[in-house]
C-alpha positions as CSV (number, residue, x, y, z in Angstrom):
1,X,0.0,0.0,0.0
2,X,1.3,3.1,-1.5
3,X,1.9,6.1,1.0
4,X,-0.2,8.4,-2.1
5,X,-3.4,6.2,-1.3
6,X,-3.2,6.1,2.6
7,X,-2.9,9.9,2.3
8,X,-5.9,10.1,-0.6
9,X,-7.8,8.1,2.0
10,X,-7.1,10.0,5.2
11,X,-7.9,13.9,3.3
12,X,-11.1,12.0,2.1
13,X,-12.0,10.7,5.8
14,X,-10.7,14.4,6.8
15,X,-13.7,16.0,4.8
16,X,-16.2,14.1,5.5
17,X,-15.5,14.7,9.4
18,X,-15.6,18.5,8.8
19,X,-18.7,18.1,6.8
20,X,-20.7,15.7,9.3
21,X,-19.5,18.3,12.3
22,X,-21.3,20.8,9.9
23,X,-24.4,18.9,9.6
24,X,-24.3,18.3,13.0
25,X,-25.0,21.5,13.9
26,X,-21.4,22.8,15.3
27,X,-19.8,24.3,12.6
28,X,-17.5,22.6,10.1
29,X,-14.1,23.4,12.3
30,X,-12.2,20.9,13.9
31,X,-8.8,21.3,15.6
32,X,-5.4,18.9,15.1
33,X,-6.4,16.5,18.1
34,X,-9.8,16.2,17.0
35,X,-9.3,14.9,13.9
36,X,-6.2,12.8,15.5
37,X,-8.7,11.1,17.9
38,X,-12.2,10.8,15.5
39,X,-10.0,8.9,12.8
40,X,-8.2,7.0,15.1
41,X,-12.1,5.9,16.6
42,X,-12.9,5.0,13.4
43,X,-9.9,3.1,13.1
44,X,-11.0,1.2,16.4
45,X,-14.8,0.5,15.9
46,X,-13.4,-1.0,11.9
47,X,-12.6,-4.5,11.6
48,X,-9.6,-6.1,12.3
49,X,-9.5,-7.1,8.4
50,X,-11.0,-3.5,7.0
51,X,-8.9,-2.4,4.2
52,X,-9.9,1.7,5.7
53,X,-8.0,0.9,9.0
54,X,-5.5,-0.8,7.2
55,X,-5.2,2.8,5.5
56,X,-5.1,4.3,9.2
57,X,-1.2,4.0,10.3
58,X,-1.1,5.3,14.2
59,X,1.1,5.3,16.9
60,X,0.9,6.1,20.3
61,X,3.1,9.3,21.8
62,X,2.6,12.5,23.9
63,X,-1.3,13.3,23.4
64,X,-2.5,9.4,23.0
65,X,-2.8,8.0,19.2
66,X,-1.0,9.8,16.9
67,X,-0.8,9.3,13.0
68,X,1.8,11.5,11.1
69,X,-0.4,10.4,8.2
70,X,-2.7,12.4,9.3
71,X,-0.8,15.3,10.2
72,X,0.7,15.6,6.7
73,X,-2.9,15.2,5.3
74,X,-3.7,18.0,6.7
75,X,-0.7,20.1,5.9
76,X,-1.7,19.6,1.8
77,X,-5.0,20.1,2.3
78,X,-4.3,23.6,3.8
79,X,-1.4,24.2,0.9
80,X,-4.4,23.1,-1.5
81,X,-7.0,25.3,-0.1
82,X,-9.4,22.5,0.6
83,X,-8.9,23.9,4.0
84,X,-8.8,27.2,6.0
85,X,-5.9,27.1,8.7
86,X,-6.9,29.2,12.0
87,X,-4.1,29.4,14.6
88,X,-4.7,30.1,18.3
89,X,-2.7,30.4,21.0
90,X,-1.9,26.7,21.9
91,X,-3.8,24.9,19.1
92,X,-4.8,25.0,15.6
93,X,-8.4,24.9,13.9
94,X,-9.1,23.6,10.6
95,X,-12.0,24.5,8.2
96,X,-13.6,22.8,5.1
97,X,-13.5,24.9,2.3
98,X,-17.2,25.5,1.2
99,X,-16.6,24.6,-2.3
100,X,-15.0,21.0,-1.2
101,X,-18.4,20.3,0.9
102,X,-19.4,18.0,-2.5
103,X,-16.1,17.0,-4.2
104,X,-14.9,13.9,-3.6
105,X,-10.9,13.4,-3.2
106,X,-11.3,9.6,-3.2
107,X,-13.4,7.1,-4.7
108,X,-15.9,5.5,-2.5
109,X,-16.5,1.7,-2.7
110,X,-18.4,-1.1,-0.6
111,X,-15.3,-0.4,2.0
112,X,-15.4,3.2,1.6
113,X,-19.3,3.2,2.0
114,X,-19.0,1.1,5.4
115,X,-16.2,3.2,7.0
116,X,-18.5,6.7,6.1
117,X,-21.3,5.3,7.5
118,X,-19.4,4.7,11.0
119,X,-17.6,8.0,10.6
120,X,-20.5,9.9,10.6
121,X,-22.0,8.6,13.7
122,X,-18.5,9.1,15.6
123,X,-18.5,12.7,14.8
124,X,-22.0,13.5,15.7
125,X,-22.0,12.0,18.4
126,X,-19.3,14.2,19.6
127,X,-20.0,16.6,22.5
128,X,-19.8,20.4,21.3
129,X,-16.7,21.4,23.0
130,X,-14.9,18.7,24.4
131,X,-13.1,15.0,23.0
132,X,-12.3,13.9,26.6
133,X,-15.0,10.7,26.2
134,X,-12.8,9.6,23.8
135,X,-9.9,10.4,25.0
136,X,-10.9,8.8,28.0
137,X,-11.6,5.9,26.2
138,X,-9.0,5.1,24.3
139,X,-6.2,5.3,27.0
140,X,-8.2,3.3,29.2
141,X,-8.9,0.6,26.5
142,X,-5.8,1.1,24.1
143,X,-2.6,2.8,25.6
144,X,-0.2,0.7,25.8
145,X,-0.6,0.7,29.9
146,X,-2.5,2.5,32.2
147,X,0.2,5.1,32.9
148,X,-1.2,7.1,30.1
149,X,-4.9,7.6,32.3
150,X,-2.9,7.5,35.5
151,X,-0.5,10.0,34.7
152,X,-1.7,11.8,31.7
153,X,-5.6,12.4,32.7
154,X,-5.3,12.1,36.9
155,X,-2.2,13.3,38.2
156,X,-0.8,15.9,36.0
157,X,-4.3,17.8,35.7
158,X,-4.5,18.0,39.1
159,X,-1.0,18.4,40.1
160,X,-1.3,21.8,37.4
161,X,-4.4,22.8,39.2
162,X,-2.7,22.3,42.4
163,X,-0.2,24.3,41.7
164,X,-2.6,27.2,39.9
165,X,-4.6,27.1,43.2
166,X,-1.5,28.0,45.5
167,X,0.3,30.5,43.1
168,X,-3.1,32.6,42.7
169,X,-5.2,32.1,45.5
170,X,-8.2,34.2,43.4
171,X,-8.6,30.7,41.9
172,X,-9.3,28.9,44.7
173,X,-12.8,27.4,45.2
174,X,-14.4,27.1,48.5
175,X,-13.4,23.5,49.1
176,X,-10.1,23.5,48.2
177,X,-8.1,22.3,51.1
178,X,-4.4,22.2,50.7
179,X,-3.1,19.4,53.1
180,X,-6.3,17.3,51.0
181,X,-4.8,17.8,48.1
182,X,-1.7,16.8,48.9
183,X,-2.9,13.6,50.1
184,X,-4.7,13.3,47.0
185,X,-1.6,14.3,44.6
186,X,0.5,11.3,46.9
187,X,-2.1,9.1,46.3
188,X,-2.3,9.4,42.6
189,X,1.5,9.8,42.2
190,X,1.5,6.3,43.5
191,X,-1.4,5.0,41.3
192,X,0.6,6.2,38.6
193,X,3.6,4.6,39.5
194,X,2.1,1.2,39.6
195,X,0.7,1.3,35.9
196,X,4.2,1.6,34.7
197,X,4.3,-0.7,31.7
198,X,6.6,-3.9,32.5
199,X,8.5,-3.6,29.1
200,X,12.2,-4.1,28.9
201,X,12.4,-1.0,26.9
202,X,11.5,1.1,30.0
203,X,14.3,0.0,32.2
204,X,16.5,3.1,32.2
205,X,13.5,5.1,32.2
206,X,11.7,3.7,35.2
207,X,15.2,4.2,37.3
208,X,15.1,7.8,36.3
209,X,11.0,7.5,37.6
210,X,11.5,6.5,40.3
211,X,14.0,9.4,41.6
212,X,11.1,11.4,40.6
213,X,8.2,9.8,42.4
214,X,10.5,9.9,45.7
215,X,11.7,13.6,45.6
216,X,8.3,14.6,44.2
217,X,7.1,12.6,47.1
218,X,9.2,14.7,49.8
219,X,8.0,17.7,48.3
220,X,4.4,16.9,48.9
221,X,5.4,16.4,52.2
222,X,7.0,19.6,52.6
223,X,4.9,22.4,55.0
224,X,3.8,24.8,52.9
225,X,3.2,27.3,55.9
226,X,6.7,27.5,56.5
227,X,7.2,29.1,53.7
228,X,4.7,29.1,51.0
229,X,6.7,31.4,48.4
230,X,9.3,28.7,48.4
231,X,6.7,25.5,48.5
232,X,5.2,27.5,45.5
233,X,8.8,27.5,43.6
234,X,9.9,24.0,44.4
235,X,6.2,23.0,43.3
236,X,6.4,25.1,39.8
237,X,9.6,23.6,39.5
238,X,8.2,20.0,40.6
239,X,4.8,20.6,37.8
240,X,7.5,21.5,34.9
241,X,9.5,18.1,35.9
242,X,6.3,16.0,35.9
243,X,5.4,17.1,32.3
244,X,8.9,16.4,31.2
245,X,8.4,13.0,32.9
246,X,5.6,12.8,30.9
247,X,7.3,14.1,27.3
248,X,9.9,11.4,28.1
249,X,7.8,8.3,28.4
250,X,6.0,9.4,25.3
251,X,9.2,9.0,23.5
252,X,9.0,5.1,24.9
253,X,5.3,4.1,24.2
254,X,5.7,4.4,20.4
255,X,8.6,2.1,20.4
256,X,6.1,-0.7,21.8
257,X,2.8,0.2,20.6
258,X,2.8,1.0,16.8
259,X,1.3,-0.4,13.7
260,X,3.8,-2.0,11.2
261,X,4.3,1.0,8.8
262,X,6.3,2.6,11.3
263,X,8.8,-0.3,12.0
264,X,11.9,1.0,9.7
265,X,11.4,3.9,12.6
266,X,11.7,2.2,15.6
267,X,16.0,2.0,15.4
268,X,15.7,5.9,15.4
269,X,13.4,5.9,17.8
270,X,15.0,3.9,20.3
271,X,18.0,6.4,20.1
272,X,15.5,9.1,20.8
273,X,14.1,7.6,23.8
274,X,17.8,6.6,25.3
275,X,18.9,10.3,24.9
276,X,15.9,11.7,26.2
277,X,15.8,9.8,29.3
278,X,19.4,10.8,29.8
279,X,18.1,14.6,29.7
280,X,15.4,13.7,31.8
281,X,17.8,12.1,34.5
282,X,20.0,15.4,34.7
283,X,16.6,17.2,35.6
284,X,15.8,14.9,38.1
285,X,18.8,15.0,39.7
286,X,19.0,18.9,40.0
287,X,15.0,18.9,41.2
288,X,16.4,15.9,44.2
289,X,19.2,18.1,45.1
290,X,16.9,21.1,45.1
291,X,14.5,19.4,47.4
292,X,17.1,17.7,49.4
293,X,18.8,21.3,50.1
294,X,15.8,22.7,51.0
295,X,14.9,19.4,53.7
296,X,18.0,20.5,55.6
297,X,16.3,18.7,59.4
298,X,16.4,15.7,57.5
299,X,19.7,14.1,57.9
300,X,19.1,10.6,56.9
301,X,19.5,11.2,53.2
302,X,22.0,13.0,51.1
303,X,23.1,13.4,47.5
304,X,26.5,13.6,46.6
305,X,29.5,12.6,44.3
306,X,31.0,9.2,44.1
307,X,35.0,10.8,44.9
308,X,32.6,12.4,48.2
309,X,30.7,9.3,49.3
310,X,33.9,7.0,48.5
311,X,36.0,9.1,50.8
312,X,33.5,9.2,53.9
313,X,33.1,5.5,53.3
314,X,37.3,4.8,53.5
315,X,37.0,7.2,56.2
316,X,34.2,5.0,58.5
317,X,35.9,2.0,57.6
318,X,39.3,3.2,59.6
319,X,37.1,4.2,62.5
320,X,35.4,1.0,62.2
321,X,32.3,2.3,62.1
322,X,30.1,0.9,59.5
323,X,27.3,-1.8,60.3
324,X,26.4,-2.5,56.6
325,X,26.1,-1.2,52.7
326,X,23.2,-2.4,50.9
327,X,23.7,-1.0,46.9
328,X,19.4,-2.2,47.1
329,X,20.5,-4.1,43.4
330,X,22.4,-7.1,42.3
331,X,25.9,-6.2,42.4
332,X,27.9,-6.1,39.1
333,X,30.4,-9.2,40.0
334,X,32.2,-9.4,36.6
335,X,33.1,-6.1,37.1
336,X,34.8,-6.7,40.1
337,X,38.6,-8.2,40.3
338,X,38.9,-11.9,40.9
339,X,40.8,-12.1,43.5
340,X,38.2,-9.8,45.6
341,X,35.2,-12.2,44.3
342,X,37.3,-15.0,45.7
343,X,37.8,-13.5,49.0
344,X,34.4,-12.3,49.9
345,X,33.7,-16.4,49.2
346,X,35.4,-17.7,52.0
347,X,33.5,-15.2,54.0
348,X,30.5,-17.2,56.1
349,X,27.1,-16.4,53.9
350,X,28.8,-14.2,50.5
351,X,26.0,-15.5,48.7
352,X,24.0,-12.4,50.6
353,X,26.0,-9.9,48.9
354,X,26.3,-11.8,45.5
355,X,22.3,-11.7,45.4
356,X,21.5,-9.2,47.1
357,X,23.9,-6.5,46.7
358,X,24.4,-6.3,50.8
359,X,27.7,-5.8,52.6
360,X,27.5,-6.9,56.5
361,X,30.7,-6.1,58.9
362,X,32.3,-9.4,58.2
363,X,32.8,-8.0,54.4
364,X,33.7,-5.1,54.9
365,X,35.9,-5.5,58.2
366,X,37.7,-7.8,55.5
367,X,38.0,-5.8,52.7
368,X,41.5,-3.5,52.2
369,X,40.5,0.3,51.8
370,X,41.0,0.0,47.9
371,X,38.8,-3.0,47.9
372,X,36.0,-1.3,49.2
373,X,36.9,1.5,47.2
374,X,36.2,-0.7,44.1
375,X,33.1,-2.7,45.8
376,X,31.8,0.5,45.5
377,X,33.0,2.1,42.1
378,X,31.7,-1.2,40.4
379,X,28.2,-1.0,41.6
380,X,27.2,2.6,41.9
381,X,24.2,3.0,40.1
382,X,20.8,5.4,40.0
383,X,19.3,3.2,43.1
384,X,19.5,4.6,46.4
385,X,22.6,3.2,48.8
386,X,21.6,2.0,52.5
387,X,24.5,2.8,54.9
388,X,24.2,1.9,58.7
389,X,26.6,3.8,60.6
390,X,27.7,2.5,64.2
391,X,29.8,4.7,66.3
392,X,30.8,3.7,69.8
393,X,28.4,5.1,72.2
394,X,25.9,6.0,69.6
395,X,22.6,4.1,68.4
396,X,22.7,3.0,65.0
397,X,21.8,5.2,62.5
398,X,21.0,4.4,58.7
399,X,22.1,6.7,55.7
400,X,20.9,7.0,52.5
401,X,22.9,8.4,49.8
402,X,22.2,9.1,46.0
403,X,25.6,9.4,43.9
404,X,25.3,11.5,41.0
405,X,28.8,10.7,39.5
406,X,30.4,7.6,38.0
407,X,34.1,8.9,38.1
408,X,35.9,9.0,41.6
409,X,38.5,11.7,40.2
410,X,35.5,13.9,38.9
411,X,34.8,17.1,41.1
412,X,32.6,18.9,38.5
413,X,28.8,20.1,39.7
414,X,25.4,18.3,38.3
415,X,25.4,19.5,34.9
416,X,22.1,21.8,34.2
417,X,19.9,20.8,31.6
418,X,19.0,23.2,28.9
């Protein structure tokens, strides 16, 4: 199938929605996501087998279903005149030329007829002003999980309107209750979090989410009171994050839910995911730091380089005053010299640490200083590391530290996204 008869197809499909909206009743204008979402419905409600939805190539990315198809369809049928471009502030509205109202731009046969037929009751069935039902409807029954509801349609709505409600208090409506809402933004934060698709291709990005959830977390914790100019930074901050977050994953979900046209993209787009979650990571670490400067009462957590950590580590070890390190992941054992692999085995239970990442007393007490030093080079990673501190006439006391840095001889700050 030629990529001249998809796009013949789709500018057909394209008029006919105008001109049913028209006889609807609403007018015959139609923005960009509109006419994303109504051919993508047809595209659902048509059979598996229909040659139309064959002709309907989508994807799914930042706003749901998205066909470029489409989106260059409608590009020529503006450069054609067929229809009248109106730009907005944050959106674009397309109008059927009058004189196309009649003229056909494709042939319409037994499949054509059926697909019509369903189009027109998809678009007058439309509300007036709003596609949410279906938007609603296909991320709940589509998406390729149900982080795009989650995130896209519960938390980041009400995270904006969260943040809206604080910055201008004019907004506020007689039951909005802040320490509620928080509640309610934790809640769905960790709603989200568990819809998370279990694909492979979301490792590195789930890491990076994870940071997120947890320093967005603290933040929702935070008491606004204190100081609410600075809650209402952190939290604009915090609302720009989340929609990067969301940006991000976008950038995954296409790689694992698209139709076949698109496969000679998917190398490119794997590239484009990898370096976009590497942006998004720098982000998230400045926005943890940021929180974490702000939390100064709480001790038990810090985030630092690895040539910092490695040094207060050598430096408890002398005093004999570490308890444990948990890395909280699998260690990286080929990474690590032989010889130290063989010497941690002849310590009672190793297979602890081998499997569970965990250095007890007995480990480290046997460890040389530059042993340690590479125990911990060779499995720093994006996961939090648990270390329980034990000095003499002191209770126990558990750190946890996020290392930002891979290089021990590396002094330079977090590098600030652009």
């Amino acid at each position: 199938m030629s990529s001249d008869e998809i796009e013949l197809t789709i500018k057909e499909l394209i008029r006919l929605s105008l001109t049913y909206r028209e006889s609807a009743g609403f007018g015959s204008k139609l923005p960009t996501t509109a006419i994303q979402k109504v051919l993508y419905e047809l595209r659902r409600k048509l059979p598996e087998d229909h040659l139309i939805r064959a002709r309907l190539p989508y994807y799914w990315f930042k706003a749901g279903p998205y066909s470029e198809y489409v989106d260059r369809s409608l590009e020529g049928m503006s450069k054609d005149g067929i229809l009248y471009v109106e730009k907005k502030s944050n959106y674009v509205l397309f109008t059927l030329n009058k004189d196309y109202t009649g003229r056909r731009l494709h042939e319409h046969d037994e499949n054509f007829v059926q697909a019509r037929k369903l189009l027109q009751s998809i678009v007058s069935n439309l509300q007036p002003f709003s596609i949410y039902q279906e938007i609603k409807s296909q991320y709940e029954d589509d998406a390729p999980s149900l982080f795009y509801p989650r995130y896209k349609l519960e938390f980041l709505p009400n995270i904006e309107m969260y943040f809206k409600m604080l910055k201008e208090p004019e907004r506020r409506t007689r039951n909005f209750q802040p320490e509620n809402q928080k509640d309610c933004m934790s809640k769905l934060l960790s709603i989200s979090t568990s819809s998370l698709p279990f694909n492979s291709v979301f490792s590195d990005f789930k890491k990076v989410y994870f940071d997120f959830e947890i320093a967005f977390g603290r933040l929702l914790k935070m008491n606004y009171k204190r100081n609410l100019n600075k809650y209402v930074q952190l939290l604009e901050e915090g609302v720009q994050l989340s929609l990067n977050v969301w940006d991000a994953f976008a950038y995954g979900a296409r790689i694992i839910k698209h139709d076949s046209i698109y496969d000679s993209e998917v190398e490119r787009w794997e590239k484009k995911f990898n370096d976009e979650t590497e942006k998004l990571s720098r982000k998230v670490e400045q926005f943890y730091k940021m929180i974490l400067d702000e939390v100064k009462g709480n001790l038990s957590e810090k985030y630092l380089p690895l040539s910092e950590f490695h040094e207060l580590l050598i430096k408890a070890k002398k005093n004999n005053e570490i308890s444990f390190i948990n890395f909280s992941k699998a260690p990286n054992m080929e990474a690590i010299p032989y010889d130290i692999v063989e010497k941690i085995k002849k310590i009672p239970e190793f297979s602890i640490y081998l499997t569970n990442g965990f250095l007890d007393y007995s480990v480290i007490s046997g460890l040389t200083e530059d042993e340690l030093g590479t125990m911990i080079k060779e499995n720093i990673s994006q996961s939090p590391i648990y270390v329980a501190f034990s000095k003499k006439g002191e209770m126990t006391k558990t750190m946890t530290y996020r290392v930002y840095s891979n290089s021990l001889s590396s002094e330079e700050p977090i590098e600030v996204p652009s």
